[in-house]
N, CA, C and O atoms as CSV, one atom per row, in Angstrom:
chain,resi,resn,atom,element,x,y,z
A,1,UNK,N,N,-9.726,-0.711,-4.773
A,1,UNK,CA,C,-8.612,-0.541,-5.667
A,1,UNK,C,C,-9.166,-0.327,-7.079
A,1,UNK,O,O,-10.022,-1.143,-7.420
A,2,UNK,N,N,-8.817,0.668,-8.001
A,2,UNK,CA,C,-9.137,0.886,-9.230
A,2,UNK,C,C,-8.249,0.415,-10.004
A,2,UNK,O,O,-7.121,0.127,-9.604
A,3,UNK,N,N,-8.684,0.260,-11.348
A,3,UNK,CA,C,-7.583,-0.323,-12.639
A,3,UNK,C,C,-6.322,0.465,-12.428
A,3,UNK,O,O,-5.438,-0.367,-12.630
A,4,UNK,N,N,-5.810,1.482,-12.166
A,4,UNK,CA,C,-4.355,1.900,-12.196
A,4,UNK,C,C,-3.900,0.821,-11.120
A,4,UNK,O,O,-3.146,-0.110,-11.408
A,5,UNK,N,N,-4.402,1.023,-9.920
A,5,UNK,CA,C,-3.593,0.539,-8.624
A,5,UNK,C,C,-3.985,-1.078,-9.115
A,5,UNK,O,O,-3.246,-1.817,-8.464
A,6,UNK,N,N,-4.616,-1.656,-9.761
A,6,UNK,CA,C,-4.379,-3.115,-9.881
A,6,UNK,C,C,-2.998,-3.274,-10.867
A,6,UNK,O,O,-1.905,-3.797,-10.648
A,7,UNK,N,N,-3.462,-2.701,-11.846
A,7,UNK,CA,C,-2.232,-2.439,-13.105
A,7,UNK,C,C,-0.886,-2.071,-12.525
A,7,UNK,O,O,0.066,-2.638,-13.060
A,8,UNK,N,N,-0.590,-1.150,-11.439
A,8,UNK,CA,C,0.479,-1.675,-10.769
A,8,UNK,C,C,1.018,-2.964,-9.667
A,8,UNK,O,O,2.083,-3.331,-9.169
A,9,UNK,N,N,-0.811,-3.483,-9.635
A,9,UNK,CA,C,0.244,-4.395,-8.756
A,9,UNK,C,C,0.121,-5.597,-9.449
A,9,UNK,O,O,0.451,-6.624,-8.857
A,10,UNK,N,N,-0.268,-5.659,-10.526
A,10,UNK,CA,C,-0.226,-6.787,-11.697
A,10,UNK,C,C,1.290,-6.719,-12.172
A,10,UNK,O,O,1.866,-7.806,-12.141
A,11,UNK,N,N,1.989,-5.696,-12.579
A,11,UNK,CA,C,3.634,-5.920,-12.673
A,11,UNK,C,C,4.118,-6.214,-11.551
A,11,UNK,O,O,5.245,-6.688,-11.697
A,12,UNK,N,N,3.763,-6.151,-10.366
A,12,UNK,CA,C,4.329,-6.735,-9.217
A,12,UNK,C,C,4.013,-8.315,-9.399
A,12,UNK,O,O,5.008,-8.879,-8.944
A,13,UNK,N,N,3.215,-9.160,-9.790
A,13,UNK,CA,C,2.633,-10.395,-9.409
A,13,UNK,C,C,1.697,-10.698,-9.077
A,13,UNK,O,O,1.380,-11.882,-9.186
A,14,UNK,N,N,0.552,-9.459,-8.343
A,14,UNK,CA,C,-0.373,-9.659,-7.983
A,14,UNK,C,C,-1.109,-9.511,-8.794
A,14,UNK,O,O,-1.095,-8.496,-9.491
A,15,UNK,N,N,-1.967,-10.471,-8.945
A,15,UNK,CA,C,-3.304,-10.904,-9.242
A,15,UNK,C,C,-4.858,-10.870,-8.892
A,15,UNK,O,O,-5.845,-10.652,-9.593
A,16,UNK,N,N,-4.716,-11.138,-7.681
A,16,UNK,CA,C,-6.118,-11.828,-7.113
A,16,UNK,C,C,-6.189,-10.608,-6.115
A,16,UNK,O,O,-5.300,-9.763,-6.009
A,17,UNK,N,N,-7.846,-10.640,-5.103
A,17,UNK,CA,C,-7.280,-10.081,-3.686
A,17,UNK,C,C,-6.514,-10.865,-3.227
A,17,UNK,O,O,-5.575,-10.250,-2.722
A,18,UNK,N,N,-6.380,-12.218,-3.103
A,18,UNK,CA,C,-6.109,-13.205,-2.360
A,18,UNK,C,C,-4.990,-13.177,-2.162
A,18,UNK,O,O,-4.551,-13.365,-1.027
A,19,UNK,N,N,-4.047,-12.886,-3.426
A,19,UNK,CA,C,-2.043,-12.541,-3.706
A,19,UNK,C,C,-1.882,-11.140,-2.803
A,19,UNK,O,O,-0.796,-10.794,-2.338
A,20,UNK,N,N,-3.107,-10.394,-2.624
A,20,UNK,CA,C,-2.770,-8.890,-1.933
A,20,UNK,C,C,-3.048,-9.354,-0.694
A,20,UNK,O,O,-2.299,-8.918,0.179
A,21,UNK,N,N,-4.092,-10.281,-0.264
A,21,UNK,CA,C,-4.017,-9.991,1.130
A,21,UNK,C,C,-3.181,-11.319,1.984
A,21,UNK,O,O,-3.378,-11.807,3.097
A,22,UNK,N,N,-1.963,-11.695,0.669
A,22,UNK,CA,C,-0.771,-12.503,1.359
A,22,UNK,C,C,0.509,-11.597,1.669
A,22,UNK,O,O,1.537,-11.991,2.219
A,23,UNK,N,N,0.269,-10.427,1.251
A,23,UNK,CA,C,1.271,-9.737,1.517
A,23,UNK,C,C,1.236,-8.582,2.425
A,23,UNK,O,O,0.322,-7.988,2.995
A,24,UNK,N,N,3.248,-8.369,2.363
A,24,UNK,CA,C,2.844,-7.530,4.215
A,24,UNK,C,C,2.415,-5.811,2.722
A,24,UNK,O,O,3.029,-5.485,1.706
A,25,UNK,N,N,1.549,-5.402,3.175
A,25,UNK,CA,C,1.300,-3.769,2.356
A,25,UNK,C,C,2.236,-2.927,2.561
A,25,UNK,O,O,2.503,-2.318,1.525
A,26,UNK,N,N,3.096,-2.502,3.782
A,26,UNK,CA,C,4.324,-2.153,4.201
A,26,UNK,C,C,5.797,-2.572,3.095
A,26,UNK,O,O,6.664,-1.896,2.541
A,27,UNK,N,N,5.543,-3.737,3.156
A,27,UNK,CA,C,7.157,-4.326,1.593
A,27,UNK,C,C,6.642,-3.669,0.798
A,27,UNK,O,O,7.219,-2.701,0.303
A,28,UNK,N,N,5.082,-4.126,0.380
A,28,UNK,CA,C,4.782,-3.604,-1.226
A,28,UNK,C,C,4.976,-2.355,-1.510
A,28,UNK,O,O,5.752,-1.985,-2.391
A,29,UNK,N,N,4.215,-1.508,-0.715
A,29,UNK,CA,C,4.817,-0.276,-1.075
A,29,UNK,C,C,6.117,0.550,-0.968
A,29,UNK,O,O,6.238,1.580,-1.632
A,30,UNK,N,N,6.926,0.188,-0.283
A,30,UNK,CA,C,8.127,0.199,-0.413
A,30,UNK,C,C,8.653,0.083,-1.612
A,30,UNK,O,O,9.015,1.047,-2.287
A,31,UNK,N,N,8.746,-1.333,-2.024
A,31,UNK,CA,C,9.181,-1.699,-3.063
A,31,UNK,C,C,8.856,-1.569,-4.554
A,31,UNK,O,O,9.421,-2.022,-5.550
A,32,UNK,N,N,7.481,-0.607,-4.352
A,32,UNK,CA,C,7.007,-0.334,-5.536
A,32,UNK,C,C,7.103,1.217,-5.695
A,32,UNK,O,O,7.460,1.644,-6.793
A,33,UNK,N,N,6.866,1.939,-4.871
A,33,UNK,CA,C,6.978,3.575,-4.774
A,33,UNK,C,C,7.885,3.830,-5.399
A,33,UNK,O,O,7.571,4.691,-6.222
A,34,UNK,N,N,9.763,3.303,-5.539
A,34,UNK,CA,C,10.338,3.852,-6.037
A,34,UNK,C,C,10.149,3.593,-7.698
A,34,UNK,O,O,10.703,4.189,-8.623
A,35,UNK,N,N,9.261,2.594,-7.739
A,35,UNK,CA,C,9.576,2.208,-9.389
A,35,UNK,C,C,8.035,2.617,-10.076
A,35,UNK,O,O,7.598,2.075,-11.090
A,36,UNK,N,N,7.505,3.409,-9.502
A,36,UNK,CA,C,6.033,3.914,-9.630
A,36,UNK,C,C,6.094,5.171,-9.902
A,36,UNK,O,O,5.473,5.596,-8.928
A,37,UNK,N,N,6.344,5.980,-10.429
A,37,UNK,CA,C,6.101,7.858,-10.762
A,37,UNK,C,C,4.282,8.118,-9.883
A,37,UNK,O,O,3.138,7.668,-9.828
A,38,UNK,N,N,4.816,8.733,-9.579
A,38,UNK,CA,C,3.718,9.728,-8.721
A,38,UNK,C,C,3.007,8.535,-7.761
A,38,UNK,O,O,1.793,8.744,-7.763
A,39,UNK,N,N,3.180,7.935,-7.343
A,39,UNK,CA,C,2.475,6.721,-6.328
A,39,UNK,C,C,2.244,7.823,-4.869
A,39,UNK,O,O,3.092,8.213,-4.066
A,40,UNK,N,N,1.023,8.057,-4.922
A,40,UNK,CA,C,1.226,8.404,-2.909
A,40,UNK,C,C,1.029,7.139,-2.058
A,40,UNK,O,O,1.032,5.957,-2.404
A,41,UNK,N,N,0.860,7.693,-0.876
A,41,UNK,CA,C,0.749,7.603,0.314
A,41,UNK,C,C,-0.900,6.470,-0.189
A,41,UNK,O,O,-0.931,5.271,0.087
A,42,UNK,N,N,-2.179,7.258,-0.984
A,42,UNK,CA,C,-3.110,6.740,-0.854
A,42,UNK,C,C,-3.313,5.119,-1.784
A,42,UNK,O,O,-4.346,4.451,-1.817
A,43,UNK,N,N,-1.990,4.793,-2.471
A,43,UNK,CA,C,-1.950,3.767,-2.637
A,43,UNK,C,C,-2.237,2.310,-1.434
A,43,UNK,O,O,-2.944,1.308,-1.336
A,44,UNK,N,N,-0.897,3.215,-0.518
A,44,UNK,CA,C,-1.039,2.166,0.289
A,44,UNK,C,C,-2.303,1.952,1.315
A,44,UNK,O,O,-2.589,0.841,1.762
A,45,UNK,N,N,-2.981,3.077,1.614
A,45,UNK,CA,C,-4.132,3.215,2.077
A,45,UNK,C,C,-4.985,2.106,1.396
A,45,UNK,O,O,-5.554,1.264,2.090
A,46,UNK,N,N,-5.060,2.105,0.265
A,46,UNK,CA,C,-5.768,1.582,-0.487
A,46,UNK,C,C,-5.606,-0.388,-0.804
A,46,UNK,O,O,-6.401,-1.237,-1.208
A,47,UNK,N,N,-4.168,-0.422,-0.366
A,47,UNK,CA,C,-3.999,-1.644,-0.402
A,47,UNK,C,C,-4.710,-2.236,1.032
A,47,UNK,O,O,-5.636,-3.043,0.947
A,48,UNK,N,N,-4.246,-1.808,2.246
A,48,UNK,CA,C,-4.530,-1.717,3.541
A,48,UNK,C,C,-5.934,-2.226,3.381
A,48,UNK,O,O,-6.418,-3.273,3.810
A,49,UNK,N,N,-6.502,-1.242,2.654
A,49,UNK,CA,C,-8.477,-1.139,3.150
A,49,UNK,C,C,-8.636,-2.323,2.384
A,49,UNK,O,O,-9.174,-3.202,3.058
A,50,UNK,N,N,-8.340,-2.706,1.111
A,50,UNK,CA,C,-8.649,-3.952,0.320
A,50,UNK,C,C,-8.376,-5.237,1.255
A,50,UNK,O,O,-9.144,-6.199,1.283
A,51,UNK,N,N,-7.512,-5.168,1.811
A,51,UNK,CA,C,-6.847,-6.137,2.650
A,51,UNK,C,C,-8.094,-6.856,3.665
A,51,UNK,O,O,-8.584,-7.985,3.676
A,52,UNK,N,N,-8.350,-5.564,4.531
A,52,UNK,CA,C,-9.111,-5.329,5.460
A,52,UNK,C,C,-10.687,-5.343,5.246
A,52,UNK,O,O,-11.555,-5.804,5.988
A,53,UNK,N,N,-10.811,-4.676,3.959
A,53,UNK,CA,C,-11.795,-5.032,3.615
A,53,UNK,C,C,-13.014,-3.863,3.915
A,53,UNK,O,O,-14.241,-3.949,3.944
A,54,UNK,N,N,-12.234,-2.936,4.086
A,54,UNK,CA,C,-12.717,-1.591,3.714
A,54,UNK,C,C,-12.509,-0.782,3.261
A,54,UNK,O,O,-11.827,-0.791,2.236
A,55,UNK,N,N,-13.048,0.452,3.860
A,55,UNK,CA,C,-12.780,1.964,2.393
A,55,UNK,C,C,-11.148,2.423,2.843
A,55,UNK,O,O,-10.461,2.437,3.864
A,56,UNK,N,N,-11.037,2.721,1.638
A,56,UNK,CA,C,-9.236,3.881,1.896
A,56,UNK,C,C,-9.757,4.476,2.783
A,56,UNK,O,O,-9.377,4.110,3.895
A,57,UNK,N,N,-10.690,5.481,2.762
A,57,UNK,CA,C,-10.277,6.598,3.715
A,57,UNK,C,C,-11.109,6.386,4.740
A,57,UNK,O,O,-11.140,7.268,5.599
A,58,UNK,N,N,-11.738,5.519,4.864
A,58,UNK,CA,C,-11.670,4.835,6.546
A,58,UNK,C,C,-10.456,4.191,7.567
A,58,UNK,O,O,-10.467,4.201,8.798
A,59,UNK,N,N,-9.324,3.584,6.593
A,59,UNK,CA,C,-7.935,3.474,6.910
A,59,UNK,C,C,-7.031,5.236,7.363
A,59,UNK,O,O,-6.223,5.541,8.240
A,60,UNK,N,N,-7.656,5.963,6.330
A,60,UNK,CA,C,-6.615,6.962,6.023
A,60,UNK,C,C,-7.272,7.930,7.773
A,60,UNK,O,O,-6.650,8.226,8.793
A,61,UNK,N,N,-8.561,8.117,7.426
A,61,UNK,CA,C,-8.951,8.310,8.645
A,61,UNK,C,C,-8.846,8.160,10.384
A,61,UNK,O,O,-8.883,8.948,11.330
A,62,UNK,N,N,-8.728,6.986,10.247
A,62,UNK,CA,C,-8.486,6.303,11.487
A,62,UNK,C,C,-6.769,5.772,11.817
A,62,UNK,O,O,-6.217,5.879,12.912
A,63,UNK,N,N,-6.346,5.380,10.964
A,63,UNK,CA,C,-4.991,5.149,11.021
A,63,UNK,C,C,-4.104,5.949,10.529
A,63,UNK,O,O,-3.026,5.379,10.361
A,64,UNK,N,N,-4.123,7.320,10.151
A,64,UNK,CA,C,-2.920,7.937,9.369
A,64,UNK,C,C,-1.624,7.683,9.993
A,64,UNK,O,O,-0.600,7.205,9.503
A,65,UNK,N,N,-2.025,8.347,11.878
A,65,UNK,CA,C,-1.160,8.668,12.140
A,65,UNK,C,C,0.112,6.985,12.374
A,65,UNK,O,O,1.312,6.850,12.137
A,66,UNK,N,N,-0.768,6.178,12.832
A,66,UNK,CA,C,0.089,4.723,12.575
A,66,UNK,C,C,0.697,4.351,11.752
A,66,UNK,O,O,1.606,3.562,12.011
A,67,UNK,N,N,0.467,4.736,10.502
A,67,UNK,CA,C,0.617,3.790,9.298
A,67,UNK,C,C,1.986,5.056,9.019
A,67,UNK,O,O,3.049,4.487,8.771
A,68,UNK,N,N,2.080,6.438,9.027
A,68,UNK,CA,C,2.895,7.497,8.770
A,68,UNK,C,C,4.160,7.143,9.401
A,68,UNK,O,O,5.254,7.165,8.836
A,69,UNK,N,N,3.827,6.660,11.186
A,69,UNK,CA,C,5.220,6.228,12.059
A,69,UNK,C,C,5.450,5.033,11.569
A,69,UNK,O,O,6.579,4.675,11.906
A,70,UNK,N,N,4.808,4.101,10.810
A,70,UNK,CA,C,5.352,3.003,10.512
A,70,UNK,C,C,6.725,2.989,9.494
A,70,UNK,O,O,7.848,2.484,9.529
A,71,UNK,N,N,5.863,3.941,8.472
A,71,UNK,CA,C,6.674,4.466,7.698
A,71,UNK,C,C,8.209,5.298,7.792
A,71,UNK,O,O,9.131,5.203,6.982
A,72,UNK,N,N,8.187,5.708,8.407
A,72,UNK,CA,C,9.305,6.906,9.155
A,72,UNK,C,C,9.962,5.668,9.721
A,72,UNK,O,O,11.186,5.791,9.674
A,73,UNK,N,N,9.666,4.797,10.114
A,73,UNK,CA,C,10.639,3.874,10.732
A,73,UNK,C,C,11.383,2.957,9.957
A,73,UNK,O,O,12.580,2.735,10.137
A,74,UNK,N,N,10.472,2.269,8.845
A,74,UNK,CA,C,11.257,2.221,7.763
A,74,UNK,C,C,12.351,3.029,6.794
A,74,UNK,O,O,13.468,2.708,6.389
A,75,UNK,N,N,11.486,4.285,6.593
A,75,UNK,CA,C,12.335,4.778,5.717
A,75,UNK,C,C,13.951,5.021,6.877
A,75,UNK,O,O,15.114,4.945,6.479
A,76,UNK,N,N,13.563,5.267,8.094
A,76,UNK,CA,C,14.657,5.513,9.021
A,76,UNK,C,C,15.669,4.214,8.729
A,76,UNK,O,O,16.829,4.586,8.552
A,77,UNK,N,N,15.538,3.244,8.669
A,77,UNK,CA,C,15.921,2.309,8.595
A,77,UNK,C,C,16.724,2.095,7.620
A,77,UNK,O,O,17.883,1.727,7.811
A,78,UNK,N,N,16.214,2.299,6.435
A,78,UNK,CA,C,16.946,2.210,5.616
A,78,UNK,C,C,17.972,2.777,4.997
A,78,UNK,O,O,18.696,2.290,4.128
A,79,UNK,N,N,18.005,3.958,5.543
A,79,UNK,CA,C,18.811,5.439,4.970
A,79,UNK,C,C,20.556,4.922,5.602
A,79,UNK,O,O,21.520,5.669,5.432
């Protein structure tokens, strides 16, 4: 995670890794995308790999297609 993506999740509350890897990455980005201008997709990648404890695009790599239907099911959800 670089200073932007902390700096957004410092107005969220988060702090530490420790506050990121209490949370589901799925809410967060949700709940932050809409109040974020230009936020992609590789945010949440990025929260994911911190979590996990590896690279974004070893997440983005290996999981796109999971993490994309996860998504679609939410956003389905909510509409």
């Amino acid at each position: 995670m670089g200073p932007k993506s902390w700096a957004v999740l410092e107005r969220a509350g988060i702090r530490s890794l420790d506050e990121l890897k209490a949370v589901d990455a799925f809410a967060l980005y949700a709940r932050l995308k809409p109040l974020t201008p230009g936020m992609s997709i590789n945010f949440l990648y990025g929260v994911l790999a911190a979590q996990e404890g590896t690279h974004w695009l070893t997440v983005q790599r290996e999981r796109r297609t999971e993490i994309l239907l996860r998504l679609d099911g939410m956003w389905s959800r909510s509409s």
